[in-house]
C-alpha positions as CSV (number, residue, x, y, z in Angstrom):
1,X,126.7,159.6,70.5
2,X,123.9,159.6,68.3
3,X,122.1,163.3,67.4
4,X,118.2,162.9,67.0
5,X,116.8,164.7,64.3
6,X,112.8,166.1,64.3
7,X,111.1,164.0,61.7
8,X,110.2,166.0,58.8
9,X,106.3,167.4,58.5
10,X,104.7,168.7,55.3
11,X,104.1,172.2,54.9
12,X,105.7,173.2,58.5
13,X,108.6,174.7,57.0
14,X,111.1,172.7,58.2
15,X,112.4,169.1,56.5
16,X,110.7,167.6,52.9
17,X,107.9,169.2,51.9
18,X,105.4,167.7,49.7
19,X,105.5,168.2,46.0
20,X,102.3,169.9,44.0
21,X,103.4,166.7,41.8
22,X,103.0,164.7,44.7
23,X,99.7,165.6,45.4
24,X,98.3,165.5,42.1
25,X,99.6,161.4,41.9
26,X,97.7,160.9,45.0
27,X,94.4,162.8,43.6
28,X,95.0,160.9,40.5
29,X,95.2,157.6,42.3
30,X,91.8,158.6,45.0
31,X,89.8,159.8,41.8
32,X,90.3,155.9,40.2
33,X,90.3,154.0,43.0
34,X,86.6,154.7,43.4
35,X,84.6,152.0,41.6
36,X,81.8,154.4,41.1
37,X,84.1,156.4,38.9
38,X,84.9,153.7,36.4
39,X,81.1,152.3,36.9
40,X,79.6,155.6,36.4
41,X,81.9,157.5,33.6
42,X,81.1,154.1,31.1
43,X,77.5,153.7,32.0
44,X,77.2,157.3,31.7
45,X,78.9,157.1,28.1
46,X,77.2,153.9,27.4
47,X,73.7,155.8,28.1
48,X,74.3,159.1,26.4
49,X,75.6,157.8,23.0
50,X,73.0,155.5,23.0
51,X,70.0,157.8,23.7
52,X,71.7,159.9,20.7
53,X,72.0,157.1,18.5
54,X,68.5,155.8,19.2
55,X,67.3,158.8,18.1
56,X,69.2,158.9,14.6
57,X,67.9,155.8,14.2
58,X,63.9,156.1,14.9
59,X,64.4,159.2,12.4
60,X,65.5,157.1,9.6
61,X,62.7,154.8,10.1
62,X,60.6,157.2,10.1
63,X,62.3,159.3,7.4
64,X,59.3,158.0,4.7
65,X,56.2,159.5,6.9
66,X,58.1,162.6,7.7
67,X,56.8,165.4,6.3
68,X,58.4,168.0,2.9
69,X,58.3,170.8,5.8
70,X,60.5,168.7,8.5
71,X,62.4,167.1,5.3
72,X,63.5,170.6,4.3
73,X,64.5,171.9,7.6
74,X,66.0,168.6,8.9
75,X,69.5,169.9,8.2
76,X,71.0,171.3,10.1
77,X,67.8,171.5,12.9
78,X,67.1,168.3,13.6
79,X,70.5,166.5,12.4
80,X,72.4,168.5,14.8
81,X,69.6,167.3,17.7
82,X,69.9,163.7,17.2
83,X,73.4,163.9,17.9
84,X,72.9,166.2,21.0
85,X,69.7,164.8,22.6
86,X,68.1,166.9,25.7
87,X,67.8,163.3,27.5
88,X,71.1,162.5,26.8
89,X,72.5,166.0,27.7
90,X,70.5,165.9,31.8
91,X,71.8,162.7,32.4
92,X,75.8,163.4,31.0
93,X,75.3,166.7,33.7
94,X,73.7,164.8,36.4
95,X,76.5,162.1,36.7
96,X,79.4,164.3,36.1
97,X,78.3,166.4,38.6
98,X,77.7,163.7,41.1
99,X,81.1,162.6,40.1
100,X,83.0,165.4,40.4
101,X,80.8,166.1,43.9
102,X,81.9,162.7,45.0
103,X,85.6,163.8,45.1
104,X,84.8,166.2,47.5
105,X,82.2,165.1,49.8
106,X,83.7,161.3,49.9
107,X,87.0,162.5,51.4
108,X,84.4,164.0,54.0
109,X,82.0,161.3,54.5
110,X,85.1,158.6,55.1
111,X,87.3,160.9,57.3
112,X,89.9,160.7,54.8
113,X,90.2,164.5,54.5
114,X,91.7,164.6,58.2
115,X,94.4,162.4,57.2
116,X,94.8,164.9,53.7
117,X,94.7,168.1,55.7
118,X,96.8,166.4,58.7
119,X,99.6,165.6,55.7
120,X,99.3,168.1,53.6
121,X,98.4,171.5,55.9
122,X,98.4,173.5,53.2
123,X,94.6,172.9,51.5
124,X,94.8,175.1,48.9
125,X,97.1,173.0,47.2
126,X,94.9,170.0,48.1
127,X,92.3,171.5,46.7
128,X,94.4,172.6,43.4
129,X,95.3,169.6,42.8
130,X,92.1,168.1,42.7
131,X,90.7,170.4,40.6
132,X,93.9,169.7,37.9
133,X,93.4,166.3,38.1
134,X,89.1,166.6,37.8
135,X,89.2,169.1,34.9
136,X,91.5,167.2,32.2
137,X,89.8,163.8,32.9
138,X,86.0,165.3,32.3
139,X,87.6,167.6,29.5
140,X,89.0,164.3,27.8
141,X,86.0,162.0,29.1
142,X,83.9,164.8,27.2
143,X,85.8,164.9,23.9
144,X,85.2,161.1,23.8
145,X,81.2,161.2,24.6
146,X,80.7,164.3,22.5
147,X,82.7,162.9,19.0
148,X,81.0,159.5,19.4
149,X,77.8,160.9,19.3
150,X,78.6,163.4,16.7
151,X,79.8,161.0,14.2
152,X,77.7,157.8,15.0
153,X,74.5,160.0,14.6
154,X,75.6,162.2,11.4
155,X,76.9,158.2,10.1
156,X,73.7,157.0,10.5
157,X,71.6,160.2,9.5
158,X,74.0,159.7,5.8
159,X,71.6,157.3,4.8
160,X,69.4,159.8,3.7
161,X,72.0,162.9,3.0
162,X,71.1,164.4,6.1
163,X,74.2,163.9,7.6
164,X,76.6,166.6,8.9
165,X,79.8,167.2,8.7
166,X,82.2,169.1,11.1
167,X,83.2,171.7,8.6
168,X,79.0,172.7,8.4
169,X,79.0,176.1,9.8
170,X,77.8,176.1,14.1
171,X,78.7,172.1,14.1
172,X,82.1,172.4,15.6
173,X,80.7,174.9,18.2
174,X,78.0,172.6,18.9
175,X,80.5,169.0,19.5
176,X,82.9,171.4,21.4
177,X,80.2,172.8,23.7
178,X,79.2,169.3,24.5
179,X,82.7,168.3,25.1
180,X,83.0,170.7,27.7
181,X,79.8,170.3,29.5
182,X,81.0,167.6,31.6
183,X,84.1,169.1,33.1
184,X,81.9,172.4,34.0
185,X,79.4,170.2,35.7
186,X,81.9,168.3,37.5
187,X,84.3,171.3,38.8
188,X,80.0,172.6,40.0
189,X,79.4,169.5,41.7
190,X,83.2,169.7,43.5
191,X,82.1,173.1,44.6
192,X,78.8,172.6,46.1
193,X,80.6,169.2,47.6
194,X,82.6,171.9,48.8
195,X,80.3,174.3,50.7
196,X,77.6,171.5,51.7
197,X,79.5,168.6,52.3
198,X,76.9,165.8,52.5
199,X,76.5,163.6,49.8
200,X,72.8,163.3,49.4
201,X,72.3,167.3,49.9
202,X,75.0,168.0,47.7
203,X,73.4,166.0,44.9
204,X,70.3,167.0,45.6
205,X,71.4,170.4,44.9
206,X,73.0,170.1,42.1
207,X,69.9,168.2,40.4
208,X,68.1,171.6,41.3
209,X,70.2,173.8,40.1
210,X,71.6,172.2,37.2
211,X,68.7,170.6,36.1
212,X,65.4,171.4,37.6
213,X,65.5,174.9,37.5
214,X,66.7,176.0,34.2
215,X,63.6,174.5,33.1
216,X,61.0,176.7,36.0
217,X,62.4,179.8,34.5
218,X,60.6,181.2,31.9
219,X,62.5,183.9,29.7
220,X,59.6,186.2,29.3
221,X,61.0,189.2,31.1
222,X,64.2,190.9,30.9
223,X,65.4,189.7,34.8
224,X,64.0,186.1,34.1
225,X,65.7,186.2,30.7
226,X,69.1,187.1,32.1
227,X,68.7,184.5,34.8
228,X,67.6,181.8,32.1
229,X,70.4,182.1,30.2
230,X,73.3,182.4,33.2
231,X,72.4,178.9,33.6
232,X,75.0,176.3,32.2
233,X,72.6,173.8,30.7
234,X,70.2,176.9,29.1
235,X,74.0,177.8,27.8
236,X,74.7,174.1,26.7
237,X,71.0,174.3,23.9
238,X,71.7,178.0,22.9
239,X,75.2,176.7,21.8
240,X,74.2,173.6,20.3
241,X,71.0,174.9,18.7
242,X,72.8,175.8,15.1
243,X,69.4,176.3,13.0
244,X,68.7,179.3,11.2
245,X,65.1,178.7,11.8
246,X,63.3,179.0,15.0
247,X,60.7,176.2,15.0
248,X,59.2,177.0,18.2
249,X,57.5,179.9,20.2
250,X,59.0,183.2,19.6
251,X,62.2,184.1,21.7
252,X,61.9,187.5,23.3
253,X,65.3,187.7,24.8
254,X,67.6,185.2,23.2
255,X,71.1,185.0,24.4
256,X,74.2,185.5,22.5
257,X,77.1,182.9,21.6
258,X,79.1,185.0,23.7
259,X,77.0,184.7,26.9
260,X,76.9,181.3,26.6
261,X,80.4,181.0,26.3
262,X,81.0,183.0,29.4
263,X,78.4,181.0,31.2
264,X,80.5,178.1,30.5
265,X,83.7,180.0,32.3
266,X,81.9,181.6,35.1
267,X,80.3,179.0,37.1
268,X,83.5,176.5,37.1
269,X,85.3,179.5,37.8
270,X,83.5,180.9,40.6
271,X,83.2,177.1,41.9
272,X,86.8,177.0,42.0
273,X,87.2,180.2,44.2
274,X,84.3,179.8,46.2
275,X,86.5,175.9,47.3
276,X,89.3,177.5,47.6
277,X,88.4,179.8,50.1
278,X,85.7,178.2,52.2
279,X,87.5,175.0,53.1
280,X,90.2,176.6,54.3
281,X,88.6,178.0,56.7
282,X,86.4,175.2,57.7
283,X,86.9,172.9,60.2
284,X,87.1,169.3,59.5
């Protein structure tokens, strides 16, 4: 006589469970399946080291009209700019935003997550795993973007010996700053995917906050100031701007290296616990 066994379901306690391994293979494999990840991490990379380099390049051709006063302050000011473009920098947070938003709100769009949660009951780990596989991707993807720029740039600007190197003093700070931009927009993005869960809305909202309204909020006053600077991109210039000079209007309330730094570890952090405990609770 032949003794039926129940078959054995993830996370009830009984049987196989599912592996934390396990789960980031499968996150690993969802994150790359998605053409728009591929597409969108090498046009992204394609478009910001390209706007950087452009910009090395009009400034040696123009290097002969320039100015003794913009000759004399273009190192470090404006050597460490071409390499770090503002143009460059909105659209590297834009997509990896999106990106990281995608991994979220996809699973929701497609139904997908029903069969994730219906597998794997317990979400946090879900949502763990995502988040390990999201942040070393973004953190290598940024290292990539961020040293190709730095040395193509600082190459080119050698023409004239106005070239950097990444012993000059605020230079490593700035390439590591940008290295790590994408990977704190992304693990935003996969929060506000997270709490919103609609694709348009979700990237709407991040376009707001990550990009639109760092630059409606004047620093003039102390509350506006403090607001200014708790934004990640605001954090991203003060960290790359390595001039000893300040070229433009006065600053009242400048930020500190150290706020920026911690600007860069709150908002991925509180992302991450924000996910962690909302969809939980959520319905699917």
């Amino acid at each position: 006589m032949t003794t039926l066994t129940k078959p054995a379901t993830a996370g009830t306690g009984t049987g196989a469970r599912v592996r934390f391994g396990d789960l980031v293979a499968a996150e690993w494999i969802k994150l790359w399946s998605l053409r728009s990840t591929c597409w969108g991490l090498a046009v992204t990379a394609l478009i910001v080291v390209g706007t950087n380099v452009n910009s090395a390049i009009s400034d040696m051709n123009n290097w002969a009209r320039y100015s003794p006063g913009i000759r004399d302050n273009f190192v470090p000011t404006w050597s460490i700019r071409d390499a770090f473009t503002d143009p460059a920098a909105l659209v590297l947070v834009l997509a990896t935003a999106s990106i990281g938003a995608i991994m979220i709100v996809g699973e929701y769009s497609s139904g997908l997550i029903r069969t994730t949660f219906a597998a794997v009951p317990a979400r946090r780990s879900v949502l763990a795993a995502k988040f390990l596989v999201v942040t070393p991707v973004m953190l290598a993807y940024g290292a990539v973007v961020s040293g190709a720029s730095f040395w193509v740039t600082q190459a080119i600007l050698s023409r004239e010996d106005v070239g950097l190197s990444i012993s000059y003093p605020g230079a490593l700070q700035a390439v590591t700053a940008s290295a790590l931009l994408p990977a704190v927009c992304a693990l935003v993005g996969m929060g506000l995917g997270a709490l919103i869960r609609h694709t348009a809305t979700t990237i709407v909202t991040a376009t707001l906050l990550l990009l639109m309204l760092p630059t409606m909020i004047e620093p003039n006053q102390p509350w506006k100031a403090a607001l200014h600077h708790a934004l990640p991109l605001n954090a991203w210039q003060r960290l790359t701007d390595i001039s000893p000079v300040n070229l433009g209007p006065p600053i009242l309330y400048p930020a500190t290296i150290t706020e920026s730094w911690l600007v860069y570890a709150i908002w991925p952090l509180v992302a991450a616990v924000l996910t962690l405990i909302v969809v939980p609770r959520r319905d699917v």
